[in-house]
C-alpha positions in Angstrom: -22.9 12.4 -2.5 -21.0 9.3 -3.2 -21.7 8.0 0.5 -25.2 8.5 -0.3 -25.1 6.4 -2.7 -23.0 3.7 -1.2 -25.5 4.0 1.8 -28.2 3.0 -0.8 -27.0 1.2 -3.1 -25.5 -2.3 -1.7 -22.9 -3.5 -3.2 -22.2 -6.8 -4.5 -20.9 -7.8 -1.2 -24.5 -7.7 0.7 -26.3 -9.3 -2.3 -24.0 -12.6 -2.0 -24.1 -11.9 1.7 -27.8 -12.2 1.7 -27.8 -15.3 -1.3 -25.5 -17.1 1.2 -27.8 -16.7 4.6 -30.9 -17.5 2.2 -29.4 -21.6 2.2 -29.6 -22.4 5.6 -33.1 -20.4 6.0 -34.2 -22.3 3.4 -33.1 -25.7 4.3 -34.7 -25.1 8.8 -37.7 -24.4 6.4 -37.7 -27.1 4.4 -36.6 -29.5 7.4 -39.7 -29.4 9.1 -41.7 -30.7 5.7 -39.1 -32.8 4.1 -40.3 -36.1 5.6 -43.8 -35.7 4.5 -43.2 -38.1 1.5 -40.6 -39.9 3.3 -42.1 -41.3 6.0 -43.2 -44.4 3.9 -40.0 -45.2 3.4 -38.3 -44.6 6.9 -41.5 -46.4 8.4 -40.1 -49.7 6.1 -36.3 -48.9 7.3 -36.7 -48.4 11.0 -40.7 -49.9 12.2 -41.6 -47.1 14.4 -44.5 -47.5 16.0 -47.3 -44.8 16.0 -46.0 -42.7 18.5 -43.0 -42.6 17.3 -43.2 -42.0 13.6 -45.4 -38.7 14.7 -42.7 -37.6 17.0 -40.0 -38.0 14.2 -42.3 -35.7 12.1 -43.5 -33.2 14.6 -40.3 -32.7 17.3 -38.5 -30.9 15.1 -41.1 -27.9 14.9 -41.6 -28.5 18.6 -38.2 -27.6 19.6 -38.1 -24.7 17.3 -41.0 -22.6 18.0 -40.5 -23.5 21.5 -36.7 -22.2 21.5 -37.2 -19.2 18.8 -37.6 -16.4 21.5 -35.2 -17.7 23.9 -32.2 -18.1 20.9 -33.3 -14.0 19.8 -32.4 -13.1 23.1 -29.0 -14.9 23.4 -28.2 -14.0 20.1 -29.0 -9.9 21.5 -26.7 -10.3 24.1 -23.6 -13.0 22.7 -23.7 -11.8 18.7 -26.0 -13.0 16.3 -23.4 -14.2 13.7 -21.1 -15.9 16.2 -25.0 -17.9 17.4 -25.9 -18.2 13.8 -22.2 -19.6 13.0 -22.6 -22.0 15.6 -25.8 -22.8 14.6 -25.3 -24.3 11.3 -22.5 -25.9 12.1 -24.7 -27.8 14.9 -27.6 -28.5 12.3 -24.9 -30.1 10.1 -23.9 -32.4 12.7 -27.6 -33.5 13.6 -28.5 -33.7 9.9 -25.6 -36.2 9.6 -26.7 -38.5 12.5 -30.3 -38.3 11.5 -29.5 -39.6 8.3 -27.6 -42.7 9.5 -30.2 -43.2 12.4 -30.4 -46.9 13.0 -33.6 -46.5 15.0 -36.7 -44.4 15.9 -35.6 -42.9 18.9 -32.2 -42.2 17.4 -33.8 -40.3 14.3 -36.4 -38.3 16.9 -33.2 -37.4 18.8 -31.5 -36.0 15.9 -34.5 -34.1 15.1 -35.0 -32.9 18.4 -31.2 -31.7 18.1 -31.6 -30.2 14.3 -34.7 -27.7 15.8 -32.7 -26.8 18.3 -29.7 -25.7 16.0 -32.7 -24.2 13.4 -34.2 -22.3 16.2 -30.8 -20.7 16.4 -30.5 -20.0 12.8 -33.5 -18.5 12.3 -33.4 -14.9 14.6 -29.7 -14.6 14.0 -30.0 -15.2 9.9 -32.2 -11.9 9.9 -30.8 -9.8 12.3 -27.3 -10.3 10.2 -28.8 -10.0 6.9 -29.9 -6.8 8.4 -26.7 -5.4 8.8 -25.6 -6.0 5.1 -28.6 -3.6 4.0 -28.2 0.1 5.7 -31.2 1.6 3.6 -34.9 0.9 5.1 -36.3 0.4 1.4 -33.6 -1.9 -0.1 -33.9 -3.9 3.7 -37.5 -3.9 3.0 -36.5 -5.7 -0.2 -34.0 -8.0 1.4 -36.1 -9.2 3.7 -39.0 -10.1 1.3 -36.5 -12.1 -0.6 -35.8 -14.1 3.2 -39.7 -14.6 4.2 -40.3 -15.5 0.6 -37.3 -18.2 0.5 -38.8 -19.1 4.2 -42.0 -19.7 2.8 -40.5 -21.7 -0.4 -39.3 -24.1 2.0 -41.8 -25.4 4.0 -43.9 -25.5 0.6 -40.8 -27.5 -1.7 -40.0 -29.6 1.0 -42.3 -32.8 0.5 -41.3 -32.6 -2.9 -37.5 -32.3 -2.5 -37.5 -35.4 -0.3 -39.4 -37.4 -2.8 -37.2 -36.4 -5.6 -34.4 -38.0 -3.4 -35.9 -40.7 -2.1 -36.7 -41.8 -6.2 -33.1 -42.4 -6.2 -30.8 -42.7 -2.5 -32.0 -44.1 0.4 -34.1 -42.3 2.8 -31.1 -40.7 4.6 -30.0 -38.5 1.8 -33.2 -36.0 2.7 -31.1 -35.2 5.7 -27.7 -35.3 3.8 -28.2 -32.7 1.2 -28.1 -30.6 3.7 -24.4 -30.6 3.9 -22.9 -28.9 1.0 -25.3 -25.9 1.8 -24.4 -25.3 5.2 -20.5 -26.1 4.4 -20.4 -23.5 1.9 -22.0 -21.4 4.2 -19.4 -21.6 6.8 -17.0 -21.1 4.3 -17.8 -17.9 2.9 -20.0 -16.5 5.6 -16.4 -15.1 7.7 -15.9 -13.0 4.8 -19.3 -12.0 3.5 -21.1 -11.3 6.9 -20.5 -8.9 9.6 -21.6 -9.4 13.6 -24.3 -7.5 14.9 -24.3 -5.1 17.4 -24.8 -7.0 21.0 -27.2 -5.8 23.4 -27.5 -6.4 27.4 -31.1 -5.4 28.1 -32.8 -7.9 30.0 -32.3 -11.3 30.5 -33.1 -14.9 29.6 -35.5 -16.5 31.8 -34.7 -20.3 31.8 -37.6 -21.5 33.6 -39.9 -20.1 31.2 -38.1 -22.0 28.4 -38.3 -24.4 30.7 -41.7 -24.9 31.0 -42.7 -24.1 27.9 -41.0 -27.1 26.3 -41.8 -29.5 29.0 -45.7 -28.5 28.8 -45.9 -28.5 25.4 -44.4 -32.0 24.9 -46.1 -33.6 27.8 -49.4 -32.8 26.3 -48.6 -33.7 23.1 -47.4 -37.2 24.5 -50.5 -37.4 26.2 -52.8 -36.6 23.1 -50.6 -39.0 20.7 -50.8 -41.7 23.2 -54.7 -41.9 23.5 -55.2 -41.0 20.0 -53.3 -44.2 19.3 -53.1 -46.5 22.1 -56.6 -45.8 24.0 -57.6 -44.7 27.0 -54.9 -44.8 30.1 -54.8 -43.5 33.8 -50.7 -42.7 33.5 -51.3 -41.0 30.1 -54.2 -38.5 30.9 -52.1 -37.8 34.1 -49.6 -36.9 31.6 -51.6 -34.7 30.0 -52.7 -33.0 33.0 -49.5 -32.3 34.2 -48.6 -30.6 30.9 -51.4 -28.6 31.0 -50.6 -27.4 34.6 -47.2 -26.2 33.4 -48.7 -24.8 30.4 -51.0 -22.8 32.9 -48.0 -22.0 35.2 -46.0 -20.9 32.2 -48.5 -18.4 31.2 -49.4 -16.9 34.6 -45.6 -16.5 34.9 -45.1 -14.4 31.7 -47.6 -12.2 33.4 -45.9 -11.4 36.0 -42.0 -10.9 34.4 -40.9 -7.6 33.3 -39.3 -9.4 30.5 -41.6 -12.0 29.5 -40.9 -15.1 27.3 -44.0 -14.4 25.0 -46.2 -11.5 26.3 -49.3 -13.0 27.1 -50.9 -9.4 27.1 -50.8 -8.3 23.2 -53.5 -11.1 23.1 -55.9 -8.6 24.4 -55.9 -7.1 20.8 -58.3 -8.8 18.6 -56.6 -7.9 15.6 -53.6 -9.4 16.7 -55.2 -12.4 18.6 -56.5 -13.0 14.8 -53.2 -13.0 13.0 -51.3 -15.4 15.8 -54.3 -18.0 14.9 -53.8 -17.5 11.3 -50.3 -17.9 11.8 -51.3 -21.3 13.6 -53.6 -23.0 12.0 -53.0 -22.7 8.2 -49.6 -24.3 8.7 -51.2 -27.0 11.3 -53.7 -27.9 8.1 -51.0 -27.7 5.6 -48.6 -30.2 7.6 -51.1 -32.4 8.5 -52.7 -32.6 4.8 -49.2 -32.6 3.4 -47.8 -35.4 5.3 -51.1 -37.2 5.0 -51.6 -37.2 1.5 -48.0 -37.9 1.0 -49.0 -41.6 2.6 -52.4 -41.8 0.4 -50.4 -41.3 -2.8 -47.6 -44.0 -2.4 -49.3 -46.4 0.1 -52.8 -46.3 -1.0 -52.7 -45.5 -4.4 -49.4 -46.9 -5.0 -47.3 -44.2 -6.8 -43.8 -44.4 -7.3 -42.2 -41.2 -4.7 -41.1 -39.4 -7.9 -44.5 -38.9 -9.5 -45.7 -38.6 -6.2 -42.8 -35.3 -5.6 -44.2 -34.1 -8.8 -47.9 -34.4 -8.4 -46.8 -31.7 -5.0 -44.7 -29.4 -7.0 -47.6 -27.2 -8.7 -49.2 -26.4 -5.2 -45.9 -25.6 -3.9 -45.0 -23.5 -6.8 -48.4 -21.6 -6.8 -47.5 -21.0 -3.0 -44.6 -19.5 -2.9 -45.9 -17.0 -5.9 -48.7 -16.0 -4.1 -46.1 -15.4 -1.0 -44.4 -12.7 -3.0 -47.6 -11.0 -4.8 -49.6 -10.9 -2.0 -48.4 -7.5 -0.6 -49.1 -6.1 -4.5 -52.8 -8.0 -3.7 -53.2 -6.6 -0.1 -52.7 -2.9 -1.3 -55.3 -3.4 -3.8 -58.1 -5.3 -1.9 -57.1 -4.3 1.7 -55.7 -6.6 4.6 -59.2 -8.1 6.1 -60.5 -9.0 3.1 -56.9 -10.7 2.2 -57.5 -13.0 5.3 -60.7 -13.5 5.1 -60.0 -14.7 1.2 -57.0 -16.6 2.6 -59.1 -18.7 5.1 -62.3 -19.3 2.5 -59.5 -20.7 -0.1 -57.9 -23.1 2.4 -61.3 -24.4 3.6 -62.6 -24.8 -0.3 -59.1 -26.6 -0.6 -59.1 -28.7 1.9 -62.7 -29.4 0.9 -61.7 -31.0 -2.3 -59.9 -33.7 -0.5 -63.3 -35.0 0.4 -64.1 -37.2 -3.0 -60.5 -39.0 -2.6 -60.7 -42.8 -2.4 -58.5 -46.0 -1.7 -59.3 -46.4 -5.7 -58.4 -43.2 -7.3 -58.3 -39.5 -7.0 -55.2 -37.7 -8.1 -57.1 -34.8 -9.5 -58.5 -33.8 -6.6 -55.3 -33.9 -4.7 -54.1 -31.5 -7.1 -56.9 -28.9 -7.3 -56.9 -29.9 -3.7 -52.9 -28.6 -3.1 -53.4 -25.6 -5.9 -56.9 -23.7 -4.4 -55.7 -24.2 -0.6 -52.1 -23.1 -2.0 -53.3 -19.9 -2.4 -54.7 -19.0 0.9 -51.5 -20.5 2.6 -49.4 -18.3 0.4 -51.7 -15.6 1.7 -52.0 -16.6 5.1 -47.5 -17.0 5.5 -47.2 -13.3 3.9 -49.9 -11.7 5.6 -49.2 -12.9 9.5 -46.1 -11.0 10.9 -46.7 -8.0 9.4 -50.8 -7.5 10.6 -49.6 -9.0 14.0 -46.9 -6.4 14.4 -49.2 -3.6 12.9 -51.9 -4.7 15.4 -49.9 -3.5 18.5 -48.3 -0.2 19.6 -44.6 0.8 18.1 -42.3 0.1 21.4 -44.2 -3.6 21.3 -43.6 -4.6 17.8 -40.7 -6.7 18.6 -42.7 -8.5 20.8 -46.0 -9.3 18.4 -43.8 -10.1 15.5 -41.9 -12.8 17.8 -45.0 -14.3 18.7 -46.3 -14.5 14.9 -42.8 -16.1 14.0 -43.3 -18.8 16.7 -46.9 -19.6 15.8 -45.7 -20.4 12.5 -43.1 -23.5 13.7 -45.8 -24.4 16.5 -48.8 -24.6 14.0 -46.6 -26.6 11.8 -45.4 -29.1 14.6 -49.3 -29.3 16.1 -50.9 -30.3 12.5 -49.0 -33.3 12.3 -49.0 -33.8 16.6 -53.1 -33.3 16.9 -54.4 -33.3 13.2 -52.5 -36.6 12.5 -53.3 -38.0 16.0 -57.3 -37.5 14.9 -56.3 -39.6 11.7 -54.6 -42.0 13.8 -57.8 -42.4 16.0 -60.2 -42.9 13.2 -58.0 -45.4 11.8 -57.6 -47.6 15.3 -61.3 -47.1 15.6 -62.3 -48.0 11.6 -59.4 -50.1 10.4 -58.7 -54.2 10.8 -57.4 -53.6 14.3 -54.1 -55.4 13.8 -51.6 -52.5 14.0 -51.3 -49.4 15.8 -51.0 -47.7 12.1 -51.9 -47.9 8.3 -48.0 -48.3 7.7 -47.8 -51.1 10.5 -51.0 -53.1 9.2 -50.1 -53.3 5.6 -46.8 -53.9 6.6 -47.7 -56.9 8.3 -46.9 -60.4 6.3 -49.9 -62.8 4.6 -52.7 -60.1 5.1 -55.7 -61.0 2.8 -57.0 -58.2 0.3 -60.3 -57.8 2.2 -58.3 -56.7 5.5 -56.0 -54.3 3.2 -59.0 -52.9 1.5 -60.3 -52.5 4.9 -56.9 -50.6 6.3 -56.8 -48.5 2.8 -60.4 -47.1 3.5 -60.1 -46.4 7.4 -56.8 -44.7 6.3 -59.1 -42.4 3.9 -61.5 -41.9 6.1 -59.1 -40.3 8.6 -57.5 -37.8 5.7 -61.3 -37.1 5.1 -62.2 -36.7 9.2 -58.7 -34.4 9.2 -59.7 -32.1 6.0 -63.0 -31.5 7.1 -61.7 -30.7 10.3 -59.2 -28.3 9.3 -61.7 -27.0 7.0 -64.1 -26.3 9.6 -61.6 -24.0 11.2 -60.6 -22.1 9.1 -64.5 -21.1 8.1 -65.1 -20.4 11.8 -61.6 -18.2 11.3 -62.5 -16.4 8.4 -66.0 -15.6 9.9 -64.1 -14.6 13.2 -61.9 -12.1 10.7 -64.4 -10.7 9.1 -66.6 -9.7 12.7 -63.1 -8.8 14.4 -60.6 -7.0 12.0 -62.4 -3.6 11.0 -63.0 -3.2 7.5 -60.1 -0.4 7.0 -58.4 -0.5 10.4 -56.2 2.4 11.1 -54.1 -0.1 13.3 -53.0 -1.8 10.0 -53.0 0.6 7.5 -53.4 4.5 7.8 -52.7 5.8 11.0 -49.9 7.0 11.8 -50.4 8.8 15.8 -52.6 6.9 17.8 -50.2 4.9 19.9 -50.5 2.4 17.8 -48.2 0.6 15.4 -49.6 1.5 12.1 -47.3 1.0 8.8 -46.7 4.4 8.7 -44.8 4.2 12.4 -42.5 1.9 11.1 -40.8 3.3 7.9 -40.5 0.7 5.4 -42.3 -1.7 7.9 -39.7 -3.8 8.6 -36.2 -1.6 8.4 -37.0 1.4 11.3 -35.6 -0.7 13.8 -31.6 -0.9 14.7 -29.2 -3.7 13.5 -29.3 -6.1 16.0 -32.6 -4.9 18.3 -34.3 -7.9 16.3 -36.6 -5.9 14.8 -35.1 -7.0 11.1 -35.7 -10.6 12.4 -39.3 -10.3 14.0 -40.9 -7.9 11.7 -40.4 -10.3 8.6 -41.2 -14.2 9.0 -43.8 -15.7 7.2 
């Protein structure tokens, strides 16, 4: 009997275990927000130009959700704590050098280097915390904690940065990083255990490959003509990164081990969570980031007001991340979504009366209503895609759900914030490439900087309408596509498919270190 109980009750040991993986999980999360409200200041330090100041925002998602899969599979075959090990030490070092960057291109490398290290974190930080809990229920439990610290992260990072930037330079977002991730690698050697290595398969470097390079070559492409204009090189760009996105796709087709498996998209239930994994996070970073710039540069708040006037959507976030299974068993999973998308489009909604002249209140309702459906949306997406798909494939849907989160993050700010940039090259005083270059430029008259602050408006209007749109057409899609009490996602349990009841616990059936901790859990 007392093995029993030591089987499920964890010690001490895997509670600290799991408080010290939660750190770095929380900070890759937090990373890829954190500049929202700091942009302002880094675009006074280092003049990037328009390209470049959405690159520094947007390649650090880029590189993650593009690298995600491939760093699960190294970390199967090498061991997950040795990758995750190595992992924070790397994000350490890139933190370091992005906060003394001395220009754009220096911070965007950084960044580019810090998603790399966070897209090692990430698959190996579950898998490990995995190991610590042996029961399926107290796992189940564990890993709530992780997507729900996940979730915080992305939600508190704007307003961390802010509260920073109110009193250090803007390096010190990128520097508080340190302590975390040193005390990390301190006590992880003696808290965590290595997982199980597995063989099976192998990693296919020209699909990684190619998913990178098409991804960022269309992106370029996009940014480019969004702020620049119309060019021959740059559409040719964007061509060739659609071809390899194309060629990247037919490939996974054809591999016995594919990088993302193309075919799981033939389930509309799943096709639905990967897009609700995708665009709620593209509307949230875009309108995040966004109004970050209204507040200080339009309105002219001071970053620490402007932290706090973020925190209450944030907060309302994260609790609806962790009530929202207690919501879902009451009112059922489609209605959840559907509920989740018609909050984020009445959110995003309210954005619409802002003004160069006021309209703090209706960033706030703004940030709390959409809050809610974003909370709903980040608890609701793995588990539905997973659910969606037959048992032996869960690995694979869930993978694909975690990835659409970091992607649909990166492509807010990449295509959302290139549609603001276009509406302000085509409405604003034509001077700059930018709202942050044009008002930063010397002896302006007020007429040209009322000008810029209302063209600057007008594109966070054109972008939450936008988003908006979307996610009506989503939640309309949700409700004609997900059946009203699908046995796929709640109540059967031997149909081939990969109901809850397949999977006991939902996300603890699978064996330390199969990944199955990992890809059954993100937000």
């Amino acid at each position: 009997m007392k093995r029993t109980t030591d089987i499920h009750q964890p010690g001490p040991r895997a509670w600290l275990g799991l408080a010290v993986i939660l750190g770095p999980v929380l900070l890759v999360a937090m990373d890829g927000s954190v500049l929202f409200l700091a942009m302002p200041k880094v675009t006074e330090a280092l003049a990037p130009t328009a390209g470049q100041a959405l690159w520094a925002l947007d390649i650090y998602g880029f590189v993650v959700g593009s690298l995600l899969i491939t760093f699960g599979g190294i970390g199967d075959r090498y061991g997950r704590l040795k990758l995750l090990m190595s992992g924070v030490a790397l994000f350490g070092l890139a933190s370091l050098g992005a906060a003394f960057a001395s220009s754009p291109d220096t911070l965007i490398a950084f960044r580019a280097l810090m998603g790399l290290a966070g897209a090692t974190l990430l698959p190996s930080a579950l898998a490990v915390l995995g190991e610590l809990f042996a029961d399926p229920r107290q796992r189940a439990q564990a890993i709530g904690i992780f997507a729900a610290a996940f979730a915080a992260g992305f939600a508190i990072g704007p307003a961390v940065g802010g509260q920073l930037l109110s009193h250090f330079w803007w390096g010190s977002v990128f520097l508080v990083n340190l302590p975390v991730l040193v005390l990390f690698l301190v006590l992880a050697p003696f808290l965590l255990r290595e997982v199980a290595t597995s063989r099976t398969g192998r990693i296919d470097v020209l699909s990684t490959v190619q998913s990178v390079a098409g991804l960022l070559l269309t992106i370029y492409a996009v940014k480019h003509l969004a702020a620049e204009g119309w060019s021959t090189a740059v559409a040719a760009v964007g061509v060739a990164g659609l071809a390899v996105l194309v060629w990247f796709v037919r490939r996974q087709l054809t591999l016995e081990h594919p990088l993302i498996d193309f075919r799981l998209f033939r389930d509309r239930v799943f096709t639905v969570a990967i897009i609700t994994g995708l665009l709620p996070l593209a509307a949230w970073s875009a309108t995040a980031y966004l109004s970050g710039v209204y507040l200080q540069s339009v309105l002219g708040i001071p970053i620490l007001r402007a932290a706090l006037l973020a925190l209450p959507g944030a907060l309302l976030l994260t609790v609806t991340c962790i009530v929202t299974p207690m919501l879902v068993a009451r009112i059922g999973k489609r209605t959840a979504l559907v509920t989740c998308h018609l909050l984020v489009a009445a959110g995003l909604l309210l954005l619409l009366p802002v003004a160069s002249s006021g309209g703090v209140g209706w960033y706030i309702a703004s940030t709390v209503l959409a809050g809610v459906g974003y909370g709903i949306s980040f608890s609701l997406v793995a588990e539905t895609a997973v659910a969606a798909v037959p048992a032996e494939r869960a690995g694979s849907a869930a993978a694909i759900a975690e990835t659409s989160n970091e992607l649909g993050n990166a492509l807010g700010i990449a295509l959302l914030g290139s549609l603001s940039v276009l509406v302000f090259r085509l409405q604003g005083p034509d001077l700059a490439g930018t709202f942050g270059e044009t008002v930063a430029l010397p002896g302006l008259a007020q007429a040209v900087v009322d000008q810029a602050q209302d063209a600057f408006v007008t594109g966070l209007r054109v972008v939450a309408v936008t988003a908006a749109l979307l996610h009506i057409v989503l939640g309309l899609l949700t409700l004609r596509r997900v059946p009203k009490s699908p046995k796929s996602l709640e109540d059967e349990g031997g149909a081939g498919r990969g109901g809850e009841g397949d999977r006991p616990e939902a996300a603890g059936a699978e064996a330390p270190g199969s990944g199955g901790e990992r890809e059954a859990a993100m937000p």
